[in-house]
C-alpha positions in Angstrom: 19.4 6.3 -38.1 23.1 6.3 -39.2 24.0 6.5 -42.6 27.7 5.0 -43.7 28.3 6.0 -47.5 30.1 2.4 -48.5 27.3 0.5 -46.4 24.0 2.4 -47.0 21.5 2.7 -45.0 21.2 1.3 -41.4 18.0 1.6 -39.0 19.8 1.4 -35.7 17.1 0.4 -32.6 17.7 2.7 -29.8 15.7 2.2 -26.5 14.1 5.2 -24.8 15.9 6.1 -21.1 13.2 8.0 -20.1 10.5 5.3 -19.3 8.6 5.3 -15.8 7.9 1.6 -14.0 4.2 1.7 -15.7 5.8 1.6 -19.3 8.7 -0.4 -18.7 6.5 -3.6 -17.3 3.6 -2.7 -20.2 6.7 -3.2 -22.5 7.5 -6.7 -21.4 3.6 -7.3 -20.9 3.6 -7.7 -17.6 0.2 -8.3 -15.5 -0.7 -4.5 -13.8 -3.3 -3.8 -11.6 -5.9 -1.7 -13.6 -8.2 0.9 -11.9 -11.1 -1.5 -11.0 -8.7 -3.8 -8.9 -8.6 -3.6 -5.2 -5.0 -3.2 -5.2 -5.0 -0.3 -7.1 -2.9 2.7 -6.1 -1.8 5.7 -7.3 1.8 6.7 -7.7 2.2 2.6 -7.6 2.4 0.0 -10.2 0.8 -3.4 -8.7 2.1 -6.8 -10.0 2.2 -10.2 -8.9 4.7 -11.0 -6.5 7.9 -12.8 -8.2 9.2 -13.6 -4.7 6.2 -15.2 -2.5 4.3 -16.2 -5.5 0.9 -14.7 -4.6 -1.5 -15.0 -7.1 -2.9 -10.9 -6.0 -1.3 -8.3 -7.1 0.7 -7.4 -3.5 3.8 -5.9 -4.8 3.5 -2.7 -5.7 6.6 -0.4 -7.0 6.7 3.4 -6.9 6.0 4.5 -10.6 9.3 6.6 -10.3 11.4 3.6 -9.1 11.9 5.2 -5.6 10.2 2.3 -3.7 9.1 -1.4 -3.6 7.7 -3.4 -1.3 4.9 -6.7 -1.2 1.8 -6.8 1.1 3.2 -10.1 2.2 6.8 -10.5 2.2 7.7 -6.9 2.6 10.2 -4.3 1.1 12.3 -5.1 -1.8 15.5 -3.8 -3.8 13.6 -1.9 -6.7 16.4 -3.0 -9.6 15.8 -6.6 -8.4 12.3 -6.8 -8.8 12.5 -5.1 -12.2 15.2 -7.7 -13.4 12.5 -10.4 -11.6 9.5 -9.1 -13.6 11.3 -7.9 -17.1 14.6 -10.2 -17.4 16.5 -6.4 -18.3 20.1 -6.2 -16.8 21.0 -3.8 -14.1 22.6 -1.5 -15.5 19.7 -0.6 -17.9 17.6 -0.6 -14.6 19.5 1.3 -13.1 19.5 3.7 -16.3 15.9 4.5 -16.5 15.6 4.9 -12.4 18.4 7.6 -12.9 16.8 9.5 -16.2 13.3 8.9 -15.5 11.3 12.0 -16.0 8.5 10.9 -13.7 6.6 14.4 -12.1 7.6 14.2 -8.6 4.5 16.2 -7.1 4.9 17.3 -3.7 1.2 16.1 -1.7 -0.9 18.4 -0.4 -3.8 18.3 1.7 -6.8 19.7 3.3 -8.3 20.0 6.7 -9.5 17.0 8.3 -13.2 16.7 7.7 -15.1 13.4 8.8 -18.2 12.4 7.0 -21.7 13.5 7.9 -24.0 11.9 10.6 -21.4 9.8 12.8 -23.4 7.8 15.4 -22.2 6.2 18.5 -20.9 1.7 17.0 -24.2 0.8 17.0 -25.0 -2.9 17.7 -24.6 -4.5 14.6 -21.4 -3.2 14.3 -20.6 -4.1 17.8 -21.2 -7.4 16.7 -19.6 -7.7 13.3 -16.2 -6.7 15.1 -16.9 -9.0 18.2 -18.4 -12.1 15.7 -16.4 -11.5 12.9 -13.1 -10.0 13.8 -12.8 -10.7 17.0 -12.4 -7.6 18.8 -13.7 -6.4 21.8 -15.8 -3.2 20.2 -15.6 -1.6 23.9 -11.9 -1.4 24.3 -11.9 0.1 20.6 -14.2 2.4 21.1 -12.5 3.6 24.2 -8.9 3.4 22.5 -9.4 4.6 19.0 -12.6 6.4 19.2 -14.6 4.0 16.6 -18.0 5.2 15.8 -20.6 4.0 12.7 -22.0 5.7 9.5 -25.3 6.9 10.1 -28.5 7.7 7.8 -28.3 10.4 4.6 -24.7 10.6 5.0 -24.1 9.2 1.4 -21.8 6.4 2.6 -22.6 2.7 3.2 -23.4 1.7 6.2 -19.9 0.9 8.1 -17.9 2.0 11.0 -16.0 4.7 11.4 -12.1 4.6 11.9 -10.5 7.9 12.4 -6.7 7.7 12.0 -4.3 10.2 14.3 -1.3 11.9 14.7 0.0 13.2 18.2 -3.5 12.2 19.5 -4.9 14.5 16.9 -7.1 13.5 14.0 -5.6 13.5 10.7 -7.3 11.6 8.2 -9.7 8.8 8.4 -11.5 5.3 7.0 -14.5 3.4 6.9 -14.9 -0.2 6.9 -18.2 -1.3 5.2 -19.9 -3.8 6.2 -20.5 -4.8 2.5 -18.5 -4.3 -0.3 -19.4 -1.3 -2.2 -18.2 -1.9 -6.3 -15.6 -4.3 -4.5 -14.3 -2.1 -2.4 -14.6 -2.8 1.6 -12.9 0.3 2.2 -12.5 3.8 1.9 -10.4 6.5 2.6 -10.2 10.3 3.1 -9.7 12.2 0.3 -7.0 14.4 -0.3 -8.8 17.2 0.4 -10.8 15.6 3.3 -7.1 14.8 5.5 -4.4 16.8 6.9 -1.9 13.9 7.0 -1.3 11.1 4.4 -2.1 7.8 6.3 0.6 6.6 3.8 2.9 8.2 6.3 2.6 7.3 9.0 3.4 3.1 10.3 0.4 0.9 10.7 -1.1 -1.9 8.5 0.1 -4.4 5.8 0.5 -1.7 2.5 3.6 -1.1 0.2 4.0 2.1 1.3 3.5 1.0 5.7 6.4 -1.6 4.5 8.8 0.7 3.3 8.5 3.0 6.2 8.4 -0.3 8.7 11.6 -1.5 6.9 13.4 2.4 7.5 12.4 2.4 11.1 13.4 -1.2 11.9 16.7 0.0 10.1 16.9 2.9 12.5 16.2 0.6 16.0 18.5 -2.3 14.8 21.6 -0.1 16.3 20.2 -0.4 19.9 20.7 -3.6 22.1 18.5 -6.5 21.5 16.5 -7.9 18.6 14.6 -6.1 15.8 12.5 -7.8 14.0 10.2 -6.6 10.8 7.2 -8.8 10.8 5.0 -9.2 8.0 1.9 -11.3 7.3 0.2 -13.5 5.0 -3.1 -12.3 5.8 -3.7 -8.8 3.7 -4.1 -6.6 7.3 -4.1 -7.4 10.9 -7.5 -7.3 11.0 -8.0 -10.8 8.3 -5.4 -13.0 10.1 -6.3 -16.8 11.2 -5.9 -17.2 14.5 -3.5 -19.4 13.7 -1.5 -16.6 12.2 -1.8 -14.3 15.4 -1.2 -17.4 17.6 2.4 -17.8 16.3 3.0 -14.2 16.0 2.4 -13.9 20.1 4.3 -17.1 20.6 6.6 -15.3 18.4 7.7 -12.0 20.4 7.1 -14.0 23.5 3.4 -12.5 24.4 
């Protein structure tokens, strides 16, 4: 409040600096992924994407404003998809980015512990990746070491993805074959990893986009043609064939 003795009293409007992603977009009422919403994730704020118009909430932006990046159309200039989503200029952007007083807690983690009774893919598994994903379950099990969830191990029934480092196994997922409260997957916890999957470069999230985008930053000095692929299915796994057709024909496979 400033008071001028000629003028009285004036409320002056003065806009915090010290706002994190979360508030800023709850501000200006934008959509957020809540909890319950398959595209939840922490440290992340979820959205719609402004840019390839997905109804889903695919672009997620670090709560701290260190990172952005959409399931679909991949990584994306943080200040740009602020201004997108809120209509703020860039300089006030680029204010609360620099004062923000998010925590920045350094990650730690566990030893890697799988979950009880693993059993060798048994055959409806075998078939659910054969039928439905179209995978040959041998040549996985071989290559990644796939296995399923067995009785009185308190998960679903699923199988069993165990996700390396250096040939060494760091952390690890399930895929059920039903969704469980919505959720198809699930993850290692913290506690239950030695590595954050988030980390390391495979699959379709934010977080494997920004890390794609830095390494095809890193290999675009060498001779030939780098190229950051990214699709519209949400992983791999989900794509048409279609979709995998044109990404062979693509690269030239």
């Amino acid at each position: 409040m400033f008071i001028c003795p000629s003028m009285g009293q004036i409320s002056l409007s003065v806009r915090p600096v010290n706002m994190n992603v979360r508030e800023l977009l709850e501000q200006h009422q934008v959509p957020i992924a809540d909890p319950g919403n398959p595209h939840f994730r922490n440290y992340w704020v979820n959205v719609q994407c402004v840019f390839c118009h997905s109804t889903k909430f695919l672009l997620g932006i670090r709560n701290d404003f260190s990172g952005a990046s959409c399931y679909k159309c991949g990584a994306k200039n943080v200040v740009s998809v602020l201004r997108a989503l809120t209509g703020e200029s860039v300089d006030f952007i680029r204010s609360l980015a620099q004062f923000s007083t998010v925590e920045r807690v350094e990650k730690s983690y566990g030893i890697y512990t799988p979950p009880n009774n693993l059993i060798d893919l048994t055959a409806r598994d075998r078939e659910y990746l054969r039928e439905t994903r179209k995978l040959d379950p041998d040549i996985l099990v071989e290559r990644y070491s796939l296995q399923s969830i067995g009785p009185f191990s308190g998960l679903a029934r699923g199988v069993f993805i165990p996700i390396t480092y250096n040939r060494r196994p760091v952390s690890w997922q399930v895929r059920f074959r039903e969704a469980v409260d919505g959720q198809r997957y699930k993850t290692a916890k913290d506690s239950e990893k030695s590595m954050s999957e988030k980390d390391m470069l495979f699959g379709n999230s934010p977080a494997a986009q920004i890390v794609a985008s830095k390494l095809a930053a890193d290999l675009s000095v060498f001779p030939g043609e780098t190229l950051q692929v990214c699709l519209d299915a949400d992983d791999p796994g989900s794509a048409s064939p279609e979709e995998i057709k044109l990404l062979r024909k693509t690269v030239g496979l």
